[in-house]
Structures are given as structure tokens and as C-alpha cells.
CHARMM-style PDB file with segment names, atoms N, HN, CA, C and O in Angstrom:
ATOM      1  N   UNK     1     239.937  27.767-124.535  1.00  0.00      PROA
ATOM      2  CA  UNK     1     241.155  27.298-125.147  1.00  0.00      PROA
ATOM      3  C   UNK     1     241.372  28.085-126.442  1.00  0.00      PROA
ATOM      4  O   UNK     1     240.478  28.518-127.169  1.00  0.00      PROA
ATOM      5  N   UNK     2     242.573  28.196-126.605  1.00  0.00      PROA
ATOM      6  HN  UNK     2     243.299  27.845-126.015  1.00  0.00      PROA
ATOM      7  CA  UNK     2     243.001  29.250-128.146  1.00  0.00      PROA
ATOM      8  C   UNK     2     243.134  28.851-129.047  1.00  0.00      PROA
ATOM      9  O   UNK     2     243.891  27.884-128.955  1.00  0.00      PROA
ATOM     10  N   UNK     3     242.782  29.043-130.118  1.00  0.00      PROA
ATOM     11  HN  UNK     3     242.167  29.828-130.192  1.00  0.00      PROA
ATOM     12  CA  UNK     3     243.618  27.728-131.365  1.00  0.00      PROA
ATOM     13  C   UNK     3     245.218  27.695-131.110  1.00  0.00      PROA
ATOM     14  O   UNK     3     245.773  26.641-131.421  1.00  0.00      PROA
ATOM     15  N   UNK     4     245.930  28.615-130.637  1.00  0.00      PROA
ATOM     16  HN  UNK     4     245.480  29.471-130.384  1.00  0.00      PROA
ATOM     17  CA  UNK     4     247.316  27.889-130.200  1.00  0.00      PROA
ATOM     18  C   UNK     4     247.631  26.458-129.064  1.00  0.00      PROA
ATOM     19  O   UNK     4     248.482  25.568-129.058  1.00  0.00      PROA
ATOM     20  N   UNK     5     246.045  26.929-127.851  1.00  0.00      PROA
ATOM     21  HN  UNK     5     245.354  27.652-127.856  1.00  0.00      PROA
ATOM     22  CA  UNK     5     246.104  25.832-127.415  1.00  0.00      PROA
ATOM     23  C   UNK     5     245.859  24.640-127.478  1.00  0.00      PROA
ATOM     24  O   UNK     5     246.280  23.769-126.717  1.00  0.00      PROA
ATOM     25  N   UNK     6     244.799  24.450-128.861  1.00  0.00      PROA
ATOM     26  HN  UNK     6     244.457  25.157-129.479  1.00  0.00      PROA
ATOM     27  CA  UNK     6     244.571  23.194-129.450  1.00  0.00      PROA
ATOM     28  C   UNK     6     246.204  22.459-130.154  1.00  0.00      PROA
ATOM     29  O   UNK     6     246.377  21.247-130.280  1.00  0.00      PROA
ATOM     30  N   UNK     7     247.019  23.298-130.451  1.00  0.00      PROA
ATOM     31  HN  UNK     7     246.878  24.283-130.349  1.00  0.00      PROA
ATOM     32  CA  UNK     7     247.858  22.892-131.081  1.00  0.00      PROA
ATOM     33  C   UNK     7     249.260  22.463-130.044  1.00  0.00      PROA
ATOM     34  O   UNK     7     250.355  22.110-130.481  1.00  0.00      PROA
ATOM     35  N   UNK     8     248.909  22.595-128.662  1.00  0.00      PROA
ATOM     36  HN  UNK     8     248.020  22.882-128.306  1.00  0.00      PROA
ATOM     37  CA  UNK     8     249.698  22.835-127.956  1.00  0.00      PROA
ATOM     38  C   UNK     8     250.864  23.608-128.006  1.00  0.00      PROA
ATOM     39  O   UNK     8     251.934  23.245-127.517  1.00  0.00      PROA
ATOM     40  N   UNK     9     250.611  25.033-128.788  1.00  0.00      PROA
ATOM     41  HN  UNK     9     249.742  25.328-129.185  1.00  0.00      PROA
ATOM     42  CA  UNK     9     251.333  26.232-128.740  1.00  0.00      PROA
ATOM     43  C   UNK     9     251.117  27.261-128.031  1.00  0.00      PROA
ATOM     44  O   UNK     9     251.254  28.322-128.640  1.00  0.00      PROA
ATOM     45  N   UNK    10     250.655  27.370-126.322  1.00  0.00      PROA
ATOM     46  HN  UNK    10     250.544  26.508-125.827  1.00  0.00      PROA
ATOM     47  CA  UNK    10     250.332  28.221-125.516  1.00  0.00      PROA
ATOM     48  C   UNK    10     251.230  29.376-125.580  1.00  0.00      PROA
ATOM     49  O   UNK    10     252.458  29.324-125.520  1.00  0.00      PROA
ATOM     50  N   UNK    11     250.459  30.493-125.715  1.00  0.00      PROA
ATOM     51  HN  UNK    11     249.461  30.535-125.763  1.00  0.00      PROA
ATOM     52  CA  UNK    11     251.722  31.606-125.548  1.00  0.00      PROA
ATOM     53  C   UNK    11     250.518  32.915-125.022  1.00  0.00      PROA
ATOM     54  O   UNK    11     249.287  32.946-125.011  1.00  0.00      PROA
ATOM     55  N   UNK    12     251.274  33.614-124.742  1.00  0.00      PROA
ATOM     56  HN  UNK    12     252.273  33.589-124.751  1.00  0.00      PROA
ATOM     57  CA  UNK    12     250.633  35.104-123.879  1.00  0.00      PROA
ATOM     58  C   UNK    12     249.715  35.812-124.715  1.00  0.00      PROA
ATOM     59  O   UNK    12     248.677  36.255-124.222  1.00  0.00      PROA
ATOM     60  N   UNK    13     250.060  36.017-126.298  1.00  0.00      PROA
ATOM     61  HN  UNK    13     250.903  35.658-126.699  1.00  0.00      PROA
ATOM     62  CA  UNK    13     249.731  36.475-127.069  1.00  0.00      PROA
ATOM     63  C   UNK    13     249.088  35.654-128.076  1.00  0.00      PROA
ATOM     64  O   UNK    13     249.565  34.522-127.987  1.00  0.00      PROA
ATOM     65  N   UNK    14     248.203  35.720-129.010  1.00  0.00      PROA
ATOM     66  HN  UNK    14     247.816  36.639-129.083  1.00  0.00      PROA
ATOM     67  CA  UNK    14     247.996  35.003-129.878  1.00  0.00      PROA
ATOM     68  C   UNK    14     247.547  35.804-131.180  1.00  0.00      PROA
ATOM     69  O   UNK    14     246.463  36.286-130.849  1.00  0.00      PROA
ATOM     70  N   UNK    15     247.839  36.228-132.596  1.00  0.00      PROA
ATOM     71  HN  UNK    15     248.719  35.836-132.864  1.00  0.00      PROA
ATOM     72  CA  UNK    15     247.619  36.768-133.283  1.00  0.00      PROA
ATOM     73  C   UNK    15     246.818  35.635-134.377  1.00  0.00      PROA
ATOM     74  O   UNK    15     247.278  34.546-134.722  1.00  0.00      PROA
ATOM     75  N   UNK    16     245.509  36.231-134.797  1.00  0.00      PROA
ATOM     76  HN  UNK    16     245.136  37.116-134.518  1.00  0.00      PROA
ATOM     77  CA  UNK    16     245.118  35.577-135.787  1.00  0.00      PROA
ATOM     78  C   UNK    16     245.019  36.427-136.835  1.00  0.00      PROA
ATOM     79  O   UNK    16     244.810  37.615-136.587  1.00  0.00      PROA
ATOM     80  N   UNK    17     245.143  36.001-138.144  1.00  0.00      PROA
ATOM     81  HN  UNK    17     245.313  35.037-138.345  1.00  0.00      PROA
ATOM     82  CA  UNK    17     245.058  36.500-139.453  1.00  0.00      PROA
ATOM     83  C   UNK    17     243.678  36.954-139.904  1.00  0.00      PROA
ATOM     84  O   UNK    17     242.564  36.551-139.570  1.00  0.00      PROA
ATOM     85  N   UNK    18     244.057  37.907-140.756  1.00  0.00      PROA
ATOM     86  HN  UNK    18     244.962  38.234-141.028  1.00  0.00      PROA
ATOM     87  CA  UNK    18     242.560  38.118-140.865  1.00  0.00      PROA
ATOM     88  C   UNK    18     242.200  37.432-142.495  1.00  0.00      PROA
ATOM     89  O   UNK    18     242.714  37.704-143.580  1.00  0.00      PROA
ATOM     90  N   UNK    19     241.253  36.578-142.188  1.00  0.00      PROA
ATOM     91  HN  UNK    19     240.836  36.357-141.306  1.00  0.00      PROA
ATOM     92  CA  UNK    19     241.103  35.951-143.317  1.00  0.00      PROA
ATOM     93  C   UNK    19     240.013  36.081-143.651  1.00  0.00      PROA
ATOM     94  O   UNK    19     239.502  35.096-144.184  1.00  0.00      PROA
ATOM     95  N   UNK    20     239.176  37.327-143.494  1.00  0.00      PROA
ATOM     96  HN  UNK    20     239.591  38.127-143.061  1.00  0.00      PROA
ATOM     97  CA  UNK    20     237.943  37.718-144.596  1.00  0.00      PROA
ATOM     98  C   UNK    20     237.703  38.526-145.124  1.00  0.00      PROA
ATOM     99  O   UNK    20     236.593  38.985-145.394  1.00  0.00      PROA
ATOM    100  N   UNK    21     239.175  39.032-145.506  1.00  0.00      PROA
ATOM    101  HN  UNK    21     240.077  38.660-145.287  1.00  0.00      PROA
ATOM    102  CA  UNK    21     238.923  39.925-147.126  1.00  0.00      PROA
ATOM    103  C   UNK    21     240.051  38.916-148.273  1.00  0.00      PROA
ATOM    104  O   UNK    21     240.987  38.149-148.044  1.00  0.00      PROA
ATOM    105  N   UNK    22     239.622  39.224-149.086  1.00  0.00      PROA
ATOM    106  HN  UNK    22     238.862  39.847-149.272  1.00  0.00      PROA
ATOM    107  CA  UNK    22     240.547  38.487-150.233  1.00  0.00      PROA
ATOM    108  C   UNK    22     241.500  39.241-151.064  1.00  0.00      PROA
ATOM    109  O   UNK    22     240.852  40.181-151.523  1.00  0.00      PROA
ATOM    110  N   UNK    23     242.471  39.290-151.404  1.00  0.00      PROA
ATOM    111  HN  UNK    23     242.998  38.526-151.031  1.00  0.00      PROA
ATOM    112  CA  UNK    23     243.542  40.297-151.842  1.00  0.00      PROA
ATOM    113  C   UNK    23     243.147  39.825-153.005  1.00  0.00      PROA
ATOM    114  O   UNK    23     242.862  38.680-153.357  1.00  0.00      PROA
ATOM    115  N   UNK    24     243.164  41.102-153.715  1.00  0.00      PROA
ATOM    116  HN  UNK    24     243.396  42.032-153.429  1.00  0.00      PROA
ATOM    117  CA  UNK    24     243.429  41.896-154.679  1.00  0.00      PROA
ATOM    118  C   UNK    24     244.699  41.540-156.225  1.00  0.00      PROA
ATOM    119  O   UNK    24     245.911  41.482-156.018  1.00  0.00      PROA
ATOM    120  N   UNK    25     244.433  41.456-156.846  1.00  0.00      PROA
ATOM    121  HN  UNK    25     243.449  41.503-157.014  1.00  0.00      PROA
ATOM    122  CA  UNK    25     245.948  41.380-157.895  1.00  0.00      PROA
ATOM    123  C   UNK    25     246.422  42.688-157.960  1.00  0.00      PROA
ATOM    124  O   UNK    25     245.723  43.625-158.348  1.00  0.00      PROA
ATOM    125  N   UNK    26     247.071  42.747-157.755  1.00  0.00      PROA
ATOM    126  HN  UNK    26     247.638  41.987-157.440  1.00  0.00      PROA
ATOM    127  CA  UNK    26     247.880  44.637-157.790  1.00  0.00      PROA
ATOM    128  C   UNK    26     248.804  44.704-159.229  1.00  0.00      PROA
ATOM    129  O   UNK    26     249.571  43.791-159.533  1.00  0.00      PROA
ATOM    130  N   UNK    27     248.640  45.748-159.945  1.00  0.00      PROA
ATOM    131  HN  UNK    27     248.017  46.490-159.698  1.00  0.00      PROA
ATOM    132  CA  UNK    27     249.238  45.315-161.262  1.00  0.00      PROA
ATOM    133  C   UNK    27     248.990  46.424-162.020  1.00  0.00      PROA
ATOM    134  O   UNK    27     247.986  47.057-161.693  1.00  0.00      PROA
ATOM    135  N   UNK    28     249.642  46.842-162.963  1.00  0.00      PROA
ATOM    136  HN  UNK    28     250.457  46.328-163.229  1.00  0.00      PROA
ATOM    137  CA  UNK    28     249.589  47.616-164.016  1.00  0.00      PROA
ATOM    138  C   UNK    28     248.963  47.121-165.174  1.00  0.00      PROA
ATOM    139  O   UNK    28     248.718  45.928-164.990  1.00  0.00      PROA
ATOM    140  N   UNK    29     248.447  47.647-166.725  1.00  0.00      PROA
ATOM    141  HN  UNK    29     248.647  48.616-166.874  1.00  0.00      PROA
ATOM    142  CA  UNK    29     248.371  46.893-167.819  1.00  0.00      PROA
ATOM    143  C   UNK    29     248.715  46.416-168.335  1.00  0.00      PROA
ATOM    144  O   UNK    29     248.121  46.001-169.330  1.00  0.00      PROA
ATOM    145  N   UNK    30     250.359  46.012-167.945  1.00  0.00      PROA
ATOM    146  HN  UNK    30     250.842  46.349-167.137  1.00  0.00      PROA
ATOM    147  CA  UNK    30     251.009  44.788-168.593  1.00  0.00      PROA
ATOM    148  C   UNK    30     251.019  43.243-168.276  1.00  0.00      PROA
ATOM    149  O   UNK    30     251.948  42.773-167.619  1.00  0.00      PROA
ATOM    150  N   UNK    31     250.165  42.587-168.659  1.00  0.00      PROA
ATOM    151  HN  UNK    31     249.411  42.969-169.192  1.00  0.00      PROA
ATOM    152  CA  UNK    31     249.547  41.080-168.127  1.00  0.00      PROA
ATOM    153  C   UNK    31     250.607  40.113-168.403  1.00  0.00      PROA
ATOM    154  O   UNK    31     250.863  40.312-169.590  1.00  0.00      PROA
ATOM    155  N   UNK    32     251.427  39.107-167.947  1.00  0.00      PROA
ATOM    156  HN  UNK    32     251.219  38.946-166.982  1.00  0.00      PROA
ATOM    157  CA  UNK    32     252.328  38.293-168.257  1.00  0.00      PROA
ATOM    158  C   UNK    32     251.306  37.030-168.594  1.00  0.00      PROA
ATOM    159  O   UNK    32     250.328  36.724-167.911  1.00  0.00      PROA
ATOM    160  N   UNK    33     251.740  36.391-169.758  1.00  0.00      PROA
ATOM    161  HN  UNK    33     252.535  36.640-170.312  1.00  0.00      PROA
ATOM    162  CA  UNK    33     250.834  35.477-170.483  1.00  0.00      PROA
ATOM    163  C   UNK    33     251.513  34.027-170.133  1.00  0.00      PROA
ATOM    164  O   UNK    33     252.605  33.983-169.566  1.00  0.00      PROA
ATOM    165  N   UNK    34     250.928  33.059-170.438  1.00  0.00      PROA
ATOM    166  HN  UNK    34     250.041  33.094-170.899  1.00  0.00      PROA
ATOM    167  CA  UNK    34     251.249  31.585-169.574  1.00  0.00      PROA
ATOM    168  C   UNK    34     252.888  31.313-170.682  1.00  0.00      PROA
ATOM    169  O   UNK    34     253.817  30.615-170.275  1.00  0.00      PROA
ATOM    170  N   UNK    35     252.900  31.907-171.827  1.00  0.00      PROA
ATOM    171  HN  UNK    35     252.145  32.474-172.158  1.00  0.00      PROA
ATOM    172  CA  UNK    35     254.137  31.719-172.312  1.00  0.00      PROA
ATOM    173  C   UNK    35     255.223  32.266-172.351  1.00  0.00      PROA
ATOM    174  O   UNK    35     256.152  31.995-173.111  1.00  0.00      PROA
ATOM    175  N   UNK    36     255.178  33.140-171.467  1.00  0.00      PROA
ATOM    176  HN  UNK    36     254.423  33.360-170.849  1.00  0.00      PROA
ATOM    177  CA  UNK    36     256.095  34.344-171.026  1.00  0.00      PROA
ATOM    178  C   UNK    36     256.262  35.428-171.542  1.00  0.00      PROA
ATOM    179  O   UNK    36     257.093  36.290-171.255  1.00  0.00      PROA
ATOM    180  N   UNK    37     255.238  35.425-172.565  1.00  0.00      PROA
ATOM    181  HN  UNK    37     254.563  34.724-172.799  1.00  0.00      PROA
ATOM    182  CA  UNK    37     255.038  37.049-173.342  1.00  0.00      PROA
ATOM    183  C   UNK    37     254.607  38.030-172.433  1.00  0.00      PROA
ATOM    184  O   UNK    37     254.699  37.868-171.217  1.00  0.00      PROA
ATOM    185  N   UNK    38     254.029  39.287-173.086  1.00  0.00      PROA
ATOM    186  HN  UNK    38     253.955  39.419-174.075  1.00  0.00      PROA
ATOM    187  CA  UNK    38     253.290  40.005-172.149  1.00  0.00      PROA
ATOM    188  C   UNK    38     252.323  40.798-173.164  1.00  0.00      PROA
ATOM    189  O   UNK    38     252.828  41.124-174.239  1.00  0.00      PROA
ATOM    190  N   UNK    39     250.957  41.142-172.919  1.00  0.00      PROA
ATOM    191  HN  UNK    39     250.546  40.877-172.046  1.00  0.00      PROA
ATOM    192  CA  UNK    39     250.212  42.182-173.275  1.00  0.00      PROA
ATOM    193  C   UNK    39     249.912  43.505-172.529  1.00  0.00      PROA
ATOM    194  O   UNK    39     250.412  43.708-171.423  1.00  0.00      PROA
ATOM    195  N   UNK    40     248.993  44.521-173.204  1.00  0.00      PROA
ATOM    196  HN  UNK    40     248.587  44.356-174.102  1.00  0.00      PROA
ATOM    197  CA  UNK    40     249.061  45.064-172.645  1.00  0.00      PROA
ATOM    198  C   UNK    40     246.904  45.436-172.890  1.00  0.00      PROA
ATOM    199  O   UNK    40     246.132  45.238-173.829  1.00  0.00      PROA
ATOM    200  N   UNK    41     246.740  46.001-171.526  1.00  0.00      PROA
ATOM    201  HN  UNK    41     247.366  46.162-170.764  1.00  0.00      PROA
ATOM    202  CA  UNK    41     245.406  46.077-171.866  1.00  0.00      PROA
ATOM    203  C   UNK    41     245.039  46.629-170.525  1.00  0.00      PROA
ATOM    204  O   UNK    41     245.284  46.266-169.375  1.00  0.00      PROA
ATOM    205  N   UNK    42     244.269  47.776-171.126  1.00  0.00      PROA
ATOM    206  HN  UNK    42     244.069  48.071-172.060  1.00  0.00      PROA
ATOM    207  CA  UNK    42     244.799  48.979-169.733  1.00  0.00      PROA
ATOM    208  C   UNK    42     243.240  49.034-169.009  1.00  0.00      PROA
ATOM    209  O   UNK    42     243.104  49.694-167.979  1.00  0.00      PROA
ATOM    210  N   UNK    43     242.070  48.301-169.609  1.00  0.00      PROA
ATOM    211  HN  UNK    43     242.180  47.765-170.446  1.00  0.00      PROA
ATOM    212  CA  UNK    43     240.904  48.146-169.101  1.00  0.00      PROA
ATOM    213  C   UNK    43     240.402  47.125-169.192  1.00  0.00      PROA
ATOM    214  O   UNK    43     240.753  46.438-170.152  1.00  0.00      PROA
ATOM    215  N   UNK    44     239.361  46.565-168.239  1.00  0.00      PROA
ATOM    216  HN  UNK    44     239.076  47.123-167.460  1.00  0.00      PROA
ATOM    217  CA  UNK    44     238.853  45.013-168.116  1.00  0.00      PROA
ATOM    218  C   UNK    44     238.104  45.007-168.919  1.00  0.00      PROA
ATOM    219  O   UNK    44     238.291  43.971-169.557  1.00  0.00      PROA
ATOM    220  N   UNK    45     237.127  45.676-169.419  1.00  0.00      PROA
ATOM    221  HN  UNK    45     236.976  46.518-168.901  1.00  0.00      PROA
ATOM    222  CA  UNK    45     236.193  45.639-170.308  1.00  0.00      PROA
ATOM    223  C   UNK    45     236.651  45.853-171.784  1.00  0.00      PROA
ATOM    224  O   UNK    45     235.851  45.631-172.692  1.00  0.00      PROA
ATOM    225  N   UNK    46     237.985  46.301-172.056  1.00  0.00      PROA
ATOM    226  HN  UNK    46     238.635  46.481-171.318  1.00  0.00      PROA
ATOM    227  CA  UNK    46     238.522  46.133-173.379  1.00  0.00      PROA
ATOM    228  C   UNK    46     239.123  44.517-173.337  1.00  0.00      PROA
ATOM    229  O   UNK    46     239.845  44.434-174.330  1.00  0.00      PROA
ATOM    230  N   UNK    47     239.130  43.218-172.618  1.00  0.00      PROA
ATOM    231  HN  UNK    47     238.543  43.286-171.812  1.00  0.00      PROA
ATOM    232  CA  UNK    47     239.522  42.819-172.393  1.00  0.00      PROA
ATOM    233  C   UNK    47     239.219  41.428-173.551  1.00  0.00      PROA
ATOM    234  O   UNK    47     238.142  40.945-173.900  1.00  0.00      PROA
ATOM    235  N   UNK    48     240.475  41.094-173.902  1.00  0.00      PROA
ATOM    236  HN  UNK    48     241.350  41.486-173.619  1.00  0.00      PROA
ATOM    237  CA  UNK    48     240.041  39.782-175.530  1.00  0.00      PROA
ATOM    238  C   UNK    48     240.215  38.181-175.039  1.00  0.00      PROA
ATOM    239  O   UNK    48     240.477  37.927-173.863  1.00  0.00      PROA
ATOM    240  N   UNK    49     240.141  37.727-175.475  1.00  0.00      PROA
ATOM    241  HN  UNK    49     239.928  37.933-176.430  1.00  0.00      PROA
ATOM    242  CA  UNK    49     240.125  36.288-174.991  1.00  0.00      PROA
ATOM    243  C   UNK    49     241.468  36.158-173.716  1.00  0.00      PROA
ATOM    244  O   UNK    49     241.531  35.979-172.500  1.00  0.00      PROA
ATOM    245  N   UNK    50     242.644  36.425-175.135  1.00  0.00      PROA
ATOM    246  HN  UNK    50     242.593  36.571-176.123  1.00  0.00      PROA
ATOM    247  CA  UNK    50     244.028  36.218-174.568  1.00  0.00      PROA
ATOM    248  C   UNK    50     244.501  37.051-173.225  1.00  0.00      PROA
ATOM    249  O   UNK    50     245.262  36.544-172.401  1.00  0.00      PROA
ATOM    250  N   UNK    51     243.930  38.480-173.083  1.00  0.00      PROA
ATOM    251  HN  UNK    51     243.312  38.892-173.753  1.00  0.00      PROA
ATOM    252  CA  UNK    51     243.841  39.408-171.458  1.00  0.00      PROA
ATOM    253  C   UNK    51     243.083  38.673-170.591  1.00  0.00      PROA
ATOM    254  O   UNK    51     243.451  38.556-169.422  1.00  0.00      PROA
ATOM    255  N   UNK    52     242.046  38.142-171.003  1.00  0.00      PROA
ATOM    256  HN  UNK    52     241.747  38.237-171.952  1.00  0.00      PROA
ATOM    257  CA  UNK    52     241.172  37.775-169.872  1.00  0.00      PROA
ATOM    258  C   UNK    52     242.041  36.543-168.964  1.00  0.00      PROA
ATOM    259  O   UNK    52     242.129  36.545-167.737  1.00  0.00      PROA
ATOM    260  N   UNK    53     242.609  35.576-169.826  1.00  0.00      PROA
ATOM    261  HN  UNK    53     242.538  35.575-170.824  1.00  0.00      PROA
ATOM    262  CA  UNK    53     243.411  34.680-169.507  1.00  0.00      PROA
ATOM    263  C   UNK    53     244.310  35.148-168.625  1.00  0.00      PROA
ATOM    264  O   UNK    53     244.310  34.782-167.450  1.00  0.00      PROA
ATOM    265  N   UNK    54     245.295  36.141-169.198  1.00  0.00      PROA
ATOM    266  HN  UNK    54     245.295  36.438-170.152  1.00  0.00      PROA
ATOM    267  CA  UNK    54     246.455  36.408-168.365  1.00  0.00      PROA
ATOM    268  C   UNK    54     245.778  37.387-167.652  1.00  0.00      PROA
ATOM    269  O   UNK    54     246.769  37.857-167.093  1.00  0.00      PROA
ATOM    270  N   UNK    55     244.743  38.140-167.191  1.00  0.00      PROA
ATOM    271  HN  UNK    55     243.938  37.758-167.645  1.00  0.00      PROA
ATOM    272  CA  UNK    55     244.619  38.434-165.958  1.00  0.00      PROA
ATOM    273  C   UNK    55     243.897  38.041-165.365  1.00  0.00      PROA
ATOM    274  O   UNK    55     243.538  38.834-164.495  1.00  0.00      PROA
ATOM    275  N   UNK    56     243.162  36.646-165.343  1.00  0.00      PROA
ATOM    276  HN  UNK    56     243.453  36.002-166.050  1.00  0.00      PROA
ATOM    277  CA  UNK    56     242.541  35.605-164.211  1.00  0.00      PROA
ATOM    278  C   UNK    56     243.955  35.065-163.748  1.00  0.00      PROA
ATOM    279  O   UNK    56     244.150  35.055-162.532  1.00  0.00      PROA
ATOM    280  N   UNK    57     245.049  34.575-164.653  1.00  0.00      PROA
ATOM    281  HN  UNK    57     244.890  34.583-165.641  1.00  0.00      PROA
ATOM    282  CA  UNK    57     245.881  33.917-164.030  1.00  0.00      PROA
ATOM    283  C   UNK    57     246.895  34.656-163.074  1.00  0.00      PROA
ATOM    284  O   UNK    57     247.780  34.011-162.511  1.00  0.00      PROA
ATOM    285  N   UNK    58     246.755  36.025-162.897  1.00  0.00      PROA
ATOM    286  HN  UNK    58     246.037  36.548-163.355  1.00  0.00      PROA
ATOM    287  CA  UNK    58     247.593  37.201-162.361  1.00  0.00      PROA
ATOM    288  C   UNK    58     246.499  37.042-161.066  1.00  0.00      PROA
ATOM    289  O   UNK    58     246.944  36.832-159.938  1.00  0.00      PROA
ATOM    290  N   UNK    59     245.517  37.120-161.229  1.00  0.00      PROA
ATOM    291  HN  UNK    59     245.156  37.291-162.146  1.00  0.00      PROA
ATOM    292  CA  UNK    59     244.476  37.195-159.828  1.00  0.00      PROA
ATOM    293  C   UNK    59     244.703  35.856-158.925  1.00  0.00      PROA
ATOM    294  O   UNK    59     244.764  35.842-157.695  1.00  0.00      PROA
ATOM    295  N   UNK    60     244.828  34.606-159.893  1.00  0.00      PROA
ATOM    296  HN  UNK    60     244.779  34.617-160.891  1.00  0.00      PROA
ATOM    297  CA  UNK    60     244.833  33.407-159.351  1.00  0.00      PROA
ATOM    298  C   UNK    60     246.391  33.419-158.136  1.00  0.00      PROA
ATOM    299  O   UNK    60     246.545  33.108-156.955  1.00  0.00      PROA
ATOM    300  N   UNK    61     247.151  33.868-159.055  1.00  0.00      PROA
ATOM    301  HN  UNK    61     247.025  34.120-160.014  1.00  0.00      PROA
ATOM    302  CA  UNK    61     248.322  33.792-158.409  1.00  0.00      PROA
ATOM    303  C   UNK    61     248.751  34.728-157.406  1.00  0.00      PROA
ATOM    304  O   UNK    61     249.738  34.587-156.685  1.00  0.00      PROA
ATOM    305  N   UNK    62     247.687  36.000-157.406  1.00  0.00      PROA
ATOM    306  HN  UNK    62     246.885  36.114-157.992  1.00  0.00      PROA
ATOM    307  CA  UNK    62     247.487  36.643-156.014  1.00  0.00      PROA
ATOM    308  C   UNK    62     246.854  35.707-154.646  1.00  0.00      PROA
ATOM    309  O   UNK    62     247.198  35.706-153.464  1.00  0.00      PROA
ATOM    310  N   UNK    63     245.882  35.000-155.311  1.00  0.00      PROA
ATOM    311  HN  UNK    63     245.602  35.001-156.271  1.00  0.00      PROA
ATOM    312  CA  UNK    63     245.254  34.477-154.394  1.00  0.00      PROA
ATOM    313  C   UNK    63     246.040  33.238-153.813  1.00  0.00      PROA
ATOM    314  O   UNK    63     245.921  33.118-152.594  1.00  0.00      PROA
ATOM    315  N   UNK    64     246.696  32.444-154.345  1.00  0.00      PROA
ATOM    316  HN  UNK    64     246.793  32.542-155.336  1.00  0.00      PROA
ATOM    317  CA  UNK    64     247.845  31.617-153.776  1.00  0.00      PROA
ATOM    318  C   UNK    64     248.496  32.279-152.722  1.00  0.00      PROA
ATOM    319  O   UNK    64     248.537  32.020-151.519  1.00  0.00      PROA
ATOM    320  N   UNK    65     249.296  33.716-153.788  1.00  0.00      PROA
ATOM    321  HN  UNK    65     249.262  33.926-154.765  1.00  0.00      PROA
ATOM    322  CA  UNK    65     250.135  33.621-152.103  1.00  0.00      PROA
ATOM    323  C   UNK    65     249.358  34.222-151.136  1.00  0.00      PROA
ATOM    324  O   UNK    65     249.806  33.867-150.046  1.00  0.00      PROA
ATOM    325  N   UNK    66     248.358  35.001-150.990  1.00  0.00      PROA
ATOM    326  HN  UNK    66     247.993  35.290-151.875  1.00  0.00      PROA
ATOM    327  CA  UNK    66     247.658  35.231-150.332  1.00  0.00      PROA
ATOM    328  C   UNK    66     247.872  33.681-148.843  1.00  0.00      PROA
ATOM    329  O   UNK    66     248.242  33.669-147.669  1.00  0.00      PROA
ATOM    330  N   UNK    67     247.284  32.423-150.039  1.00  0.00      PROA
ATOM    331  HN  UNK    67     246.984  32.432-150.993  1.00  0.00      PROA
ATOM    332  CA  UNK    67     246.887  31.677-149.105  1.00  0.00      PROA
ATOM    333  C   UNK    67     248.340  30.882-148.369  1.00  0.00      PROA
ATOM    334  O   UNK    67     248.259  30.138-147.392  1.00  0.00      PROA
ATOM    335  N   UNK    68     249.403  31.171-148.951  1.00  0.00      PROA
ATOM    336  HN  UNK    68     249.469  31.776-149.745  1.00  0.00      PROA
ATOM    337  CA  UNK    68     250.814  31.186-148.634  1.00  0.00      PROA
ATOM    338  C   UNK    68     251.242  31.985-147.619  1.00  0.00      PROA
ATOM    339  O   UNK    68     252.079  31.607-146.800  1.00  0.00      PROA
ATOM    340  N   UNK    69     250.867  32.777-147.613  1.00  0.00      PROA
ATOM    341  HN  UNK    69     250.187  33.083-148.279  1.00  0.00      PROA
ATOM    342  CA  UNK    69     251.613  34.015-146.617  1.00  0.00      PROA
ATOM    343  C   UNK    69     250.962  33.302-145.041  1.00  0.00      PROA
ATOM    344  O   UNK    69     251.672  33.116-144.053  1.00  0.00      PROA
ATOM    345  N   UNK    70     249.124  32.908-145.138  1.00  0.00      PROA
ATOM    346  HN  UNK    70     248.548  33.060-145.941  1.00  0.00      PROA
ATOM    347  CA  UNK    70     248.908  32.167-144.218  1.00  0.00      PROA
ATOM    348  C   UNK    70     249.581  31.477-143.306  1.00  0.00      PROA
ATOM    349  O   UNK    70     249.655  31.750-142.108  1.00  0.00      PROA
ATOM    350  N   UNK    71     250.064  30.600-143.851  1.00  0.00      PROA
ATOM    351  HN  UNK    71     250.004  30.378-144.824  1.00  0.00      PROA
ATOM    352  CA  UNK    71     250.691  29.701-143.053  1.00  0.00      PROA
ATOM    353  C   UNK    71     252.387  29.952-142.696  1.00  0.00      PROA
ATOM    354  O   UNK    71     253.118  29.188-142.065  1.00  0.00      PROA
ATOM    355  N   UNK    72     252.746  31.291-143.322  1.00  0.00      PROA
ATOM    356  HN  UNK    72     252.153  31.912-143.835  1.00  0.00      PROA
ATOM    357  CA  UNK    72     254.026  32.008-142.964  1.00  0.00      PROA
ATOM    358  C   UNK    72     253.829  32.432-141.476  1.00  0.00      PROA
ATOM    359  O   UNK    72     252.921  33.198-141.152  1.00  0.00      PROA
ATOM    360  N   UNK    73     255.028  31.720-140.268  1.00  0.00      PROA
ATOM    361  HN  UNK    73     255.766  31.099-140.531  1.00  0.00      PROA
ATOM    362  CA  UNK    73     254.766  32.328-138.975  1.00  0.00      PROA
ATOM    363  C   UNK    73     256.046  33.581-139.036  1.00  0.00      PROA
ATOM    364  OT1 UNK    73     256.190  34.362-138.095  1.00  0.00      PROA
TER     365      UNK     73
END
């Protein structure tokens, strides 16, 4: 049985996603900050309190839609 057929969505074809790599934040050094500013900080390891922030939250929000696009048929 397919996971379409558990769902009772039988079809000829069945495409599954590939869900074991994890995307990436794709981005330049300009980090958008939770207040709508922006910095700039062109290496991770130059990275200050306030970069580190806005680029976990740039990764985080890769990884959402990542997990968004999922469930896009």
C-alpha cells in the first residue's frame, strides 16, 4: 500500500518529497532584524549579539517554509 493509499488517494504515480536534507537560508550580508531594520555582517564569525539574532531568525524562517512547501500539492 502507498502512503497515497493509506489516505485513500490511489493514483498511478506517487511522488514523495525528499525530506532529508534541510534547506539552507540563502542570503546576502544584509540580515533583516525582528524590528525591521537591517544590518550588515558579511561573516558568521564576525558575528555580534544583534547578527547572530537576525541570522538564526533568517535560518528559522527558511526552515518554516521549507516545512510549508511540504504540504504544498
Amino acid at each position: 500500500m502507498t502512503v497515497h493509499g493509506a489516505k485513500g488517494l490511489e493514483a498511478p504515480v506517487v511522488i514523495l518529497p525528499d525530506t532529508a536534507t534541510r534547506a539552507t537560508a540563502q542570503g546576502g550580508a544584509l540580515l533583516e532584524t525582528a524590528g525591521g531594520g537591517f544590518l550588515w555582517c558579511a561573516r558568521k564569525p564576525d558575528d555580534c549579539e544583534a547578527t547572530a539574532t537576525a541570522r538564526e531568525a533568517r535560518s528559522d524562517a527558511a526552515d518554516r517554509e521549507t516545512l510549508r512547501l511540504l504540504y504544498v500539492p
